[in-house]
N, C-alpha and C positions, 0 to 999 in steps of 0.2 A: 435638658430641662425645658421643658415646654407650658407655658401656663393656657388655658381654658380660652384667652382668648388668641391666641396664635393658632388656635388649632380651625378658626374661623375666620383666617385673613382670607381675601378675593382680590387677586391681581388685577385690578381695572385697568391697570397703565397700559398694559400688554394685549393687543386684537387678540392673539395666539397664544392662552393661556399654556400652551406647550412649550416654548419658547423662555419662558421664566425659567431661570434657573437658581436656585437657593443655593449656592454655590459657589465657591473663589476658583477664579481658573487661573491654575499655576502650572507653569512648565508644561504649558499642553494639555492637561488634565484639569477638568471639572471636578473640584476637590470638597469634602467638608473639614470643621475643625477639626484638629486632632481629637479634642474633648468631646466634641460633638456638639455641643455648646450654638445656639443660634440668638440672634438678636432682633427686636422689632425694625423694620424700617417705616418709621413715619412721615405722615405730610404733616410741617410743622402749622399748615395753617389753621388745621382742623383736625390734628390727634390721630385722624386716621389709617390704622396699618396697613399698609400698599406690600407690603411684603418680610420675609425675613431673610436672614445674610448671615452667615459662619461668623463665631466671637473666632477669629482667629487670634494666636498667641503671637507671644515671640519665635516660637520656634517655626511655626509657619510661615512667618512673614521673611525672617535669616531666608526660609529656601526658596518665596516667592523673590527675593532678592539676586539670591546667587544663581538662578534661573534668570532671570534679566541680564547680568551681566554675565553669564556665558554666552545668553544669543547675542549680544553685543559685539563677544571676543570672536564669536563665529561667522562672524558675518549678515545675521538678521536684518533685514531691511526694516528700516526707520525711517517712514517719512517726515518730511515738515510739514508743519499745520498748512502751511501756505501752499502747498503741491497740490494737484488734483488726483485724487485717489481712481479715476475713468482715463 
């Protein structure tokens, strides 16, 4: 479900309007809701919609979940905030 003005968000955040993605990445994958279902994302200081993002459910989240804790069980590398990622 999409209303009239979602259909006129403009990504300002992003130089690379390509680069946005309306999307939960799970298990490797750039995913939408199951429902299809999306939500506004606002700037709370002035109302205005910077983008939109998956209503994801429960049942999305259980296997964004049990995708974290397999790469976990498998060895994924996880750094600490305090490591240099270079």
């Amino acid at each position: 479900m999409q209303s009239d003005k979602a259909q006129s968000v403009k990504v300002q955040s992003v130089k690379d309007s390509a680069l946005f993605r309306p999307f939960a990445y799970i298990d490797g994958n750039w995913v939408a809701a199951d429902s299809g279902e999306q939500i506004d994302v606002d700037n709370p200081a002035n109302g205005e919609i910077l983008g939109r993002m998956p209503r994801l459910g429960r049942v999305e989240t259980e296997r964004a979940i049990e995708a974290a804790e397999a790469a976990c069980r498998d060895g994924a590398i996880i750094l600490r905030w305090s490591e240099p990622t270079s």
